[in-house]
PQR file of N, CA, C, O and H, with PARSE charges and radii, in Angstrom:
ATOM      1  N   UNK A   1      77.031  26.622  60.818 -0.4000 1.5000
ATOM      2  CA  UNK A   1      76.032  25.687  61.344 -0.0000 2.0000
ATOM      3  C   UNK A   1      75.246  25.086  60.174  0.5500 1.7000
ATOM      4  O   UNK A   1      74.913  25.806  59.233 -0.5500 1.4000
ATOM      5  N   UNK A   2      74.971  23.902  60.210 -0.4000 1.5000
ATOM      6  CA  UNK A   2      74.180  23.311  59.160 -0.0000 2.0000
ATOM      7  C   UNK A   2      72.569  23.451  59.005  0.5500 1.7000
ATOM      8  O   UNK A   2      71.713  23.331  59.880 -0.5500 1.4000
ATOM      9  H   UNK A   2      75.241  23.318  60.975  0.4000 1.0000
ATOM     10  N   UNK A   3      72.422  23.732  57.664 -0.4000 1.5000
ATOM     11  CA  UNK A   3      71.044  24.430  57.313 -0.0000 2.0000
ATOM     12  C   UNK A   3      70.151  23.232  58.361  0.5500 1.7000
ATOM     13  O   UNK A   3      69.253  23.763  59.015 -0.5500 1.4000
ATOM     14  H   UNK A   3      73.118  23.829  56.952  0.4000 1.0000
ATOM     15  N   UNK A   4      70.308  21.801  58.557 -0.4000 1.5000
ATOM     16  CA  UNK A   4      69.173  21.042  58.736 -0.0000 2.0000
ATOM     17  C   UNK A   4      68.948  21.499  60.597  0.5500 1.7000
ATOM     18  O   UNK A   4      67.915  21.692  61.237 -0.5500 1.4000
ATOM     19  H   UNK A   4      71.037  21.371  58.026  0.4000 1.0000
ATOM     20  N   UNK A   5      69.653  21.522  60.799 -0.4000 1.5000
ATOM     21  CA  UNK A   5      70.058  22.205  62.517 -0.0000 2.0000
ATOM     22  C   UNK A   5      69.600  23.350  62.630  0.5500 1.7000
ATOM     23  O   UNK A   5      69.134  23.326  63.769 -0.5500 1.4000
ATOM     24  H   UNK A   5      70.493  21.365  60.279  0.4000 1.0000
ATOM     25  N   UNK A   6      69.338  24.749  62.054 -0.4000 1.5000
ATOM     26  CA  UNK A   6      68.752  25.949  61.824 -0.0000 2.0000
ATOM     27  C   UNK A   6      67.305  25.767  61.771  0.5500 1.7000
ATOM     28  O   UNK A   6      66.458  26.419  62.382 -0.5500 1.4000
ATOM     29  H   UNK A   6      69.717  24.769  61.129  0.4000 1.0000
ATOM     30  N   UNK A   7      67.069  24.453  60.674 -0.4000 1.5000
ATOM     31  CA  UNK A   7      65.380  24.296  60.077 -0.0000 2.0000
ATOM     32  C   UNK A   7      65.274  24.002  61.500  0.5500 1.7000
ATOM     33  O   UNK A   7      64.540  24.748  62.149 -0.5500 1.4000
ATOM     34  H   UNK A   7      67.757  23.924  60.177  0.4000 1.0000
ATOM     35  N   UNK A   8      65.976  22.886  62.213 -0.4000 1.5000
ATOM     36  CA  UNK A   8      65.280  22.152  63.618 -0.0000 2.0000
ATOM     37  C   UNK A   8      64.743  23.171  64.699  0.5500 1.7000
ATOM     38  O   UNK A   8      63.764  22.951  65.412 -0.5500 1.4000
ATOM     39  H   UNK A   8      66.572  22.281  61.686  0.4000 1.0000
ATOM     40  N   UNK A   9      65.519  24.324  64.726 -0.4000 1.5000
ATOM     41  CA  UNK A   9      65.509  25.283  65.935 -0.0000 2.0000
ATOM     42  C   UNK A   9      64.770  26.565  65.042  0.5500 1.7000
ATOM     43  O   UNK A   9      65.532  27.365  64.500 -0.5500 1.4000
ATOM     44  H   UNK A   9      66.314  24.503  64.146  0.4000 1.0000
ATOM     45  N   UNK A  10      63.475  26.728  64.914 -0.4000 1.5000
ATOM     46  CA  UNK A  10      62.490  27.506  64.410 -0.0000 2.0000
ATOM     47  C   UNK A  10      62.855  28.925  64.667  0.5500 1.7000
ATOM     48  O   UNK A  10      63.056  29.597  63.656 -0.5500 1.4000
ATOM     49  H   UNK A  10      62.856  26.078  65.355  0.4000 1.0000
ATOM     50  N   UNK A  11      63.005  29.629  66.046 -0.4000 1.5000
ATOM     51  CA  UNK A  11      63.654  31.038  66.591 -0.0000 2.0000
ATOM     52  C   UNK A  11      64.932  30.906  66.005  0.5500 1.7000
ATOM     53  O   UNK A  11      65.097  31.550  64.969 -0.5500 1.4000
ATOM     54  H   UNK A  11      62.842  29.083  66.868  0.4000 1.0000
ATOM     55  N   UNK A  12      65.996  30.141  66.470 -0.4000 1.5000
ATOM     56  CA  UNK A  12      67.347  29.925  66.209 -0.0000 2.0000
ATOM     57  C   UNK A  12      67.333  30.764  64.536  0.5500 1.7000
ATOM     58  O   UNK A  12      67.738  31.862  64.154 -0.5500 1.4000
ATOM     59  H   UNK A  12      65.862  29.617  67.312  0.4000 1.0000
ATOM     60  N   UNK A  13      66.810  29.877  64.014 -0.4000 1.5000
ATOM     61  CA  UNK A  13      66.865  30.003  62.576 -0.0000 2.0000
ATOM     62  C   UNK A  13      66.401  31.198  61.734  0.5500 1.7000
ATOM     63  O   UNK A  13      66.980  31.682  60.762 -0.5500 1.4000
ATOM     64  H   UNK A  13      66.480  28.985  64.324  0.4000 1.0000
ATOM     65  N   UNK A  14      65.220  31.590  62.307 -0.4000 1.5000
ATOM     66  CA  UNK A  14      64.698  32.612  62.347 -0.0000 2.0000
ATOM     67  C   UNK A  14      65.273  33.845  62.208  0.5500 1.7000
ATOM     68  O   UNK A  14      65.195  34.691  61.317 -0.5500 1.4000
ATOM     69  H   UNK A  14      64.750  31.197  63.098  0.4000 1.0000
ATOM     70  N   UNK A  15      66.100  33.777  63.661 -0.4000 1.5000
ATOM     71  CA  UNK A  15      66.795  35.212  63.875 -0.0000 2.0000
ATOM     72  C   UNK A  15      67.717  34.758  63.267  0.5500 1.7000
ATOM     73  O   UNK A  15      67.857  35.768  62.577 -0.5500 1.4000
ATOM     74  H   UNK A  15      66.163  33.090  64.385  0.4000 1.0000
ATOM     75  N   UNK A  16      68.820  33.827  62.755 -0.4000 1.5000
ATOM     76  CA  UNK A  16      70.258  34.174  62.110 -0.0000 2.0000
ATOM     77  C   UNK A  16      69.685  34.694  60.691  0.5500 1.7000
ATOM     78  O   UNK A  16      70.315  35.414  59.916 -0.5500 1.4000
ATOM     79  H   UNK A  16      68.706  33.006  63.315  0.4000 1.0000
ATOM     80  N   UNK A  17      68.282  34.161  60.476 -0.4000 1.5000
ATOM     81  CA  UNK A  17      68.165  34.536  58.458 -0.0000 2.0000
ATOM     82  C   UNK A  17      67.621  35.748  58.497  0.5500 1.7000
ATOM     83  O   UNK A  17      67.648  36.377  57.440 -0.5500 1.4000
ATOM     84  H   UNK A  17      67.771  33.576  61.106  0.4000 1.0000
ATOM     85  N   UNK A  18      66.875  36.516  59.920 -0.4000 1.5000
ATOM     86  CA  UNK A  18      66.861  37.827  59.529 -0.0000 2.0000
ATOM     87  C   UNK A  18      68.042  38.805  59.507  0.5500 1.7000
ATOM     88  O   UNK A  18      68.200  39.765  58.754 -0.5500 1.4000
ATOM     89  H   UNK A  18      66.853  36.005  60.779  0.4000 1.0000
ATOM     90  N   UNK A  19      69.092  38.221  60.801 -0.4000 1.5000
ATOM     91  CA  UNK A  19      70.379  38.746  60.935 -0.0000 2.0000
ATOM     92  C   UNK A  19      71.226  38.861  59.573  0.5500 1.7000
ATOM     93  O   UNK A  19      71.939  39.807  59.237 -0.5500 1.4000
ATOM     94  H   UNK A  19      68.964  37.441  61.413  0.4000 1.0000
ATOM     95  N   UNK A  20      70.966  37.621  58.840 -0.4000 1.5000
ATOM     96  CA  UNK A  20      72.297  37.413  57.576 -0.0000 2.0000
ATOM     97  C   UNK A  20      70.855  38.138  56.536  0.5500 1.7000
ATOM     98  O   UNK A  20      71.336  38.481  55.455 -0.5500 1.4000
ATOM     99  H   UNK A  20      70.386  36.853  59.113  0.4000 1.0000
ATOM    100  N   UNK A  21      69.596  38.382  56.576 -0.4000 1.5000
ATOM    101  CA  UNK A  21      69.218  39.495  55.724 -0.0000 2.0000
ATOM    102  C   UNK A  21      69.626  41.041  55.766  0.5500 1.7000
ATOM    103  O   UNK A  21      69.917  41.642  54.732 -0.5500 1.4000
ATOM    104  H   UNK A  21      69.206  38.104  57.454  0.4000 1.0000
ATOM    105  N   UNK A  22      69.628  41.479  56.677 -0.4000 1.5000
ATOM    106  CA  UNK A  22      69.784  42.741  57.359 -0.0000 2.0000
ATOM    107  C   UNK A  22      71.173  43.291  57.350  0.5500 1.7000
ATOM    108  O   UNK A  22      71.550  44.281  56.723 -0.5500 1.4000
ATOM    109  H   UNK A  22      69.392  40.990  57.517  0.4000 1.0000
ATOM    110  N   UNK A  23      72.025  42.369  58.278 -0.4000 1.5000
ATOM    111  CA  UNK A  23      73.124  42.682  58.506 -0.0000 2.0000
ATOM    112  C   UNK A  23      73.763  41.783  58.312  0.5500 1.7000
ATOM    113  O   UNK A  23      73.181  40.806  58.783 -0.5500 1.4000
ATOM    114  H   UNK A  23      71.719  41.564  58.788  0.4000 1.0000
ATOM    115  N   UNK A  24      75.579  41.246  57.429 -0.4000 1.5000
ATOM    116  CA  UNK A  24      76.080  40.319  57.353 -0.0000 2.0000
ATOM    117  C   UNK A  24      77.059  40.613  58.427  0.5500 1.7000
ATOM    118  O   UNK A  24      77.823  39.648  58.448 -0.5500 1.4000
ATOM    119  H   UNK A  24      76.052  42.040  57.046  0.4000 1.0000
ATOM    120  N   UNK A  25      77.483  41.658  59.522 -0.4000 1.5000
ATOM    121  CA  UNK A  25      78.311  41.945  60.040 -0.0000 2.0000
ATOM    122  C   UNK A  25      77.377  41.198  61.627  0.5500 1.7000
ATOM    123  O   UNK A  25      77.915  40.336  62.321 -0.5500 1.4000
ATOM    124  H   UNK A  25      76.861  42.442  59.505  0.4000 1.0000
ATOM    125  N   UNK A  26      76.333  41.612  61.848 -0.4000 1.5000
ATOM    126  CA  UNK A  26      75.939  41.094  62.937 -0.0000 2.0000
ATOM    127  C   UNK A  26      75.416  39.545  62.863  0.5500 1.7000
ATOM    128  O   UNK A  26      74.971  38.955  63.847 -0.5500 1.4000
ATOM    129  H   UNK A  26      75.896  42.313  61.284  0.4000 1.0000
ATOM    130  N   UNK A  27      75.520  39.030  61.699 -0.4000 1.5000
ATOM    131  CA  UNK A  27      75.191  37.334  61.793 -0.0000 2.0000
ATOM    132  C   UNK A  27      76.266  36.990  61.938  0.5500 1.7000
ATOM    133  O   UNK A  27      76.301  36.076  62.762 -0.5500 1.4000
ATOM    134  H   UNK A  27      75.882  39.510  60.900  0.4000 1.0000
ATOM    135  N   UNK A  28      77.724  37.383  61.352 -0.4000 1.5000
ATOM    136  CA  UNK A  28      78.879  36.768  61.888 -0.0000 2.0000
ATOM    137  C   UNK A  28      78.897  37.259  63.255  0.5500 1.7000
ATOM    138  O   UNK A  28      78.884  36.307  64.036 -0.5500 1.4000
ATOM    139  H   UNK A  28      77.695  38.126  60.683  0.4000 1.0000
ATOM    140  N   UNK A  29      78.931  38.765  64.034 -0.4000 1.5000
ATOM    141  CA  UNK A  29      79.046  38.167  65.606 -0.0000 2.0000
ATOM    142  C   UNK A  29      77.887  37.908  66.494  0.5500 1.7000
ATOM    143  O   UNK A  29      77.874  38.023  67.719 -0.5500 1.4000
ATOM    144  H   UNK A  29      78.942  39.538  63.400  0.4000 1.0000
ATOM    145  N   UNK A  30      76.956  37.558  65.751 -0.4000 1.5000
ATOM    146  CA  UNK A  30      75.885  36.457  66.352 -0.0000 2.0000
ATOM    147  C   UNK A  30      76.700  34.904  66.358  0.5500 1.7000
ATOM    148  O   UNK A  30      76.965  34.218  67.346 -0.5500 1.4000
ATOM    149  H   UNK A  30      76.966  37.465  64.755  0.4000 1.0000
ATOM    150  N   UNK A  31      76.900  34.706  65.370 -0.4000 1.5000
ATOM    151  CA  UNK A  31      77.962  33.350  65.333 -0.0000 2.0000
ATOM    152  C   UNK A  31      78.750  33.181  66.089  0.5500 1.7000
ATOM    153  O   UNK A  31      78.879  32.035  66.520 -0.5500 1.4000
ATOM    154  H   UNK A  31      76.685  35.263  64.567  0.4000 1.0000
ATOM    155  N   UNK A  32      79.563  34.172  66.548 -0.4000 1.5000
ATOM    156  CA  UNK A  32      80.778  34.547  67.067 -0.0000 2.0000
ATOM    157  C   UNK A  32      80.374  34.058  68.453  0.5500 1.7000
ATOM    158  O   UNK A  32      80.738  32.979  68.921 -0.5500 1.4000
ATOM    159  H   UNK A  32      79.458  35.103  66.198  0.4000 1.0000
ATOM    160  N   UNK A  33      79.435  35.118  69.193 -0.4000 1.5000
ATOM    161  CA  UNK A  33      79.312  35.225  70.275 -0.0000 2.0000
ATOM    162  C   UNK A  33      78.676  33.677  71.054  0.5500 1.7000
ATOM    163  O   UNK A  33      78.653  33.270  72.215 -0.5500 1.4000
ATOM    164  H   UNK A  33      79.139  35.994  68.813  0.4000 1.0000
ATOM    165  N   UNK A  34      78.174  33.082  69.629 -0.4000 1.5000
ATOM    166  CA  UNK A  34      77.705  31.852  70.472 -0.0000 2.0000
ATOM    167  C   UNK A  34      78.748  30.557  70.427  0.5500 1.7000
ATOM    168  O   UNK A  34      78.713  29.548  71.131 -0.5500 1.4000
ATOM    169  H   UNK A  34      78.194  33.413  68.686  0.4000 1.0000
ATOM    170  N   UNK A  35      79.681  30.906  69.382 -0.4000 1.5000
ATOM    171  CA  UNK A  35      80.695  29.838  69.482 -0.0000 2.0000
ATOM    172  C   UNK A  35      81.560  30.280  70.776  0.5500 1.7000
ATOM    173  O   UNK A  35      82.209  29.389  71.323 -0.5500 1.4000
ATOM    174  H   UNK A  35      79.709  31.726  68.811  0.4000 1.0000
ATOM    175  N   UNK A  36      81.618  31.633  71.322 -0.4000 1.5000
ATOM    176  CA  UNK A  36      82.048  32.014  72.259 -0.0000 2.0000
ATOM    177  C   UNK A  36      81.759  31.381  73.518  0.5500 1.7000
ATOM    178  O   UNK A  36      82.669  30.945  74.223 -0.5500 1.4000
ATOM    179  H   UNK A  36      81.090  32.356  70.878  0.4000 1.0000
ATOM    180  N   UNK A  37      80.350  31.290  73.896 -0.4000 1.5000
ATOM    181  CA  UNK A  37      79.124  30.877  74.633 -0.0000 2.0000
ATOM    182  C   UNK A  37      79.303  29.386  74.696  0.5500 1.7000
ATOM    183  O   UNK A  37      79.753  28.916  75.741 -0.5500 1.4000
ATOM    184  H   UNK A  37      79.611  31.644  73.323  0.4000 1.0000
ATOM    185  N   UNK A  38      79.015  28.628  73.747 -0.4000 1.5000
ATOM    186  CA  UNK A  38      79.121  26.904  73.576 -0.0000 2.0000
ATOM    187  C   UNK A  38      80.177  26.453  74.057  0.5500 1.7000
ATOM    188  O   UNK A  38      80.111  25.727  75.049 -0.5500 1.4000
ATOM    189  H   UNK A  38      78.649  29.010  72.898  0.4000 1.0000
ATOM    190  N   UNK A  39      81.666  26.838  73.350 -0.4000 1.5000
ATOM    191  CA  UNK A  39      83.616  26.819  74.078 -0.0000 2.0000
ATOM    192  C   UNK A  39      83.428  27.416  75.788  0.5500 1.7000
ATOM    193  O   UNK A  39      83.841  26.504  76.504 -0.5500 1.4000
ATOM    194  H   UNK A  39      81.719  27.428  72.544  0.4000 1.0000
ATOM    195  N   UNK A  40      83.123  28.186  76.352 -0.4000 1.5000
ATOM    196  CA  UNK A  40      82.874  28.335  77.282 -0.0000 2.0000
ATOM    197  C   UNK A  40      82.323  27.617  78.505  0.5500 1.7000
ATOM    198  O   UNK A  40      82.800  27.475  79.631 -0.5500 1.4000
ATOM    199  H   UNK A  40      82.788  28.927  75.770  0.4000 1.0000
ATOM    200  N   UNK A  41      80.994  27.137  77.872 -0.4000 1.5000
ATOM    201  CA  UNK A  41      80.170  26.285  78.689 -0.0000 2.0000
ATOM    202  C   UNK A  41      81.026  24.764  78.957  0.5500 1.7000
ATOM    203  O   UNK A  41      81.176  24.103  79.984 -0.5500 1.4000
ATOM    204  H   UNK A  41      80.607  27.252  76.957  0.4000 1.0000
ATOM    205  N   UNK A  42      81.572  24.520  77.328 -0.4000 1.5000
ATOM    206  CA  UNK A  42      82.204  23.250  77.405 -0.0000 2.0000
ATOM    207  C   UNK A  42      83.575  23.224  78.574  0.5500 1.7000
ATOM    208  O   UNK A  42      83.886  22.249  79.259 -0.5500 1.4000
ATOM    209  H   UNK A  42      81.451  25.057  76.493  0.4000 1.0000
ATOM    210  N   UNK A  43      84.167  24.391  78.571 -0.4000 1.5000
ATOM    211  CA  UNK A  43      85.496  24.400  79.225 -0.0000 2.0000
ATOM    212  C   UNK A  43      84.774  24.688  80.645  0.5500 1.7000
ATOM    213  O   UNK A  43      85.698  24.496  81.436 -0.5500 1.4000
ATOM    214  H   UNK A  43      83.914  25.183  78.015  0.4000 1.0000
ATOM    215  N   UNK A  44      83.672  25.030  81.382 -0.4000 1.5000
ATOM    216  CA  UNK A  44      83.197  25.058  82.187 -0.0000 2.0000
ATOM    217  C   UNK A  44      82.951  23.494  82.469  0.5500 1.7000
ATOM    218  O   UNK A  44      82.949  23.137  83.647 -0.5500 1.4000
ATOM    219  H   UNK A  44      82.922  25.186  80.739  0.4000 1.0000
ATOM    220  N   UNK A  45      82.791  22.757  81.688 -0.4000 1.5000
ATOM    221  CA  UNK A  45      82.210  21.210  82.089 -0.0000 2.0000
ATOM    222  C   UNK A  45      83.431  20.756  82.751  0.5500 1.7000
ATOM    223  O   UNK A  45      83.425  20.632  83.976 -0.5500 1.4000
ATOM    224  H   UNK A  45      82.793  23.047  80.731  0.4000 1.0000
ATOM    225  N   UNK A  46      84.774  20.420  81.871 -0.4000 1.5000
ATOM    226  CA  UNK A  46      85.563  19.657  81.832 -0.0000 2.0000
ATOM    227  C   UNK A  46      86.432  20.508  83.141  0.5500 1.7000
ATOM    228  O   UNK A  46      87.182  19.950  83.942 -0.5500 1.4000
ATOM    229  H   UNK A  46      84.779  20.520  80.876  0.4000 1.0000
ATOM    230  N   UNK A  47      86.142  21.838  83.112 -0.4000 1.5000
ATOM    231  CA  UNK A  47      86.949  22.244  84.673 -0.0000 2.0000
ATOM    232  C   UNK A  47      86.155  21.375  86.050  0.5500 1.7000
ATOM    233  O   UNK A  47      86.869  21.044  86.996 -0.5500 1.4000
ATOM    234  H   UNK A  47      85.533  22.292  82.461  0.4000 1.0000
ATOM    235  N   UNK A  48      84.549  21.025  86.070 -0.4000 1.5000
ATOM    236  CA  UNK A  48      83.856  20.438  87.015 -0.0000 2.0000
ATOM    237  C   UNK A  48      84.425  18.967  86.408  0.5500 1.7000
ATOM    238  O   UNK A  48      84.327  18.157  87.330 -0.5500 1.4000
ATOM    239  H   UNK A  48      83.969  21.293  85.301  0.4000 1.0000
ATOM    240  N   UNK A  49      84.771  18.562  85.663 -0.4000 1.5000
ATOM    241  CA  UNK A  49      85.056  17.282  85.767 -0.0000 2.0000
ATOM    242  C   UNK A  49      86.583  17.270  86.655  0.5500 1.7000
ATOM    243  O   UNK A  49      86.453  17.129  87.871 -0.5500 1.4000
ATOM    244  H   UNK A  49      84.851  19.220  84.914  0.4000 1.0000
ATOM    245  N   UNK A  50      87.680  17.375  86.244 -0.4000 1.5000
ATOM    246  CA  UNK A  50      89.405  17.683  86.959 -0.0000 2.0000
ATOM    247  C   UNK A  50      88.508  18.063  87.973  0.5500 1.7000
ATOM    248  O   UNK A  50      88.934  18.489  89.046 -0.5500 1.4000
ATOM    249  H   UNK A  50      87.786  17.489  85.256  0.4000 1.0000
TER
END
């Protein structure tokens, strides 16, 4: 995700830079789980569209 998109979302950003301080294993499946989450929602759209 791009740093200027992180600055925009204050929490967002927040929690991934304490996550990628702390833990580099749980900021990747913080990442994970929301690219999981976003692909999901999207394939949820386009099934209500068909």
């Amino acid at each position: 995700m791009p740093r200027h998109i992180i600055e925009e979302l204050p929490i967002e950003g927040k929690v991934f830079k304490e996550l990628h301080r702390k833990n580099n294993f749980l900021f990747w499946f913080s990442r994970l789980s929301f690219l999981i989450a976003f692909s999901g929602i999207i394939s949820l759209i386009v099934w209500l569209l068909i």
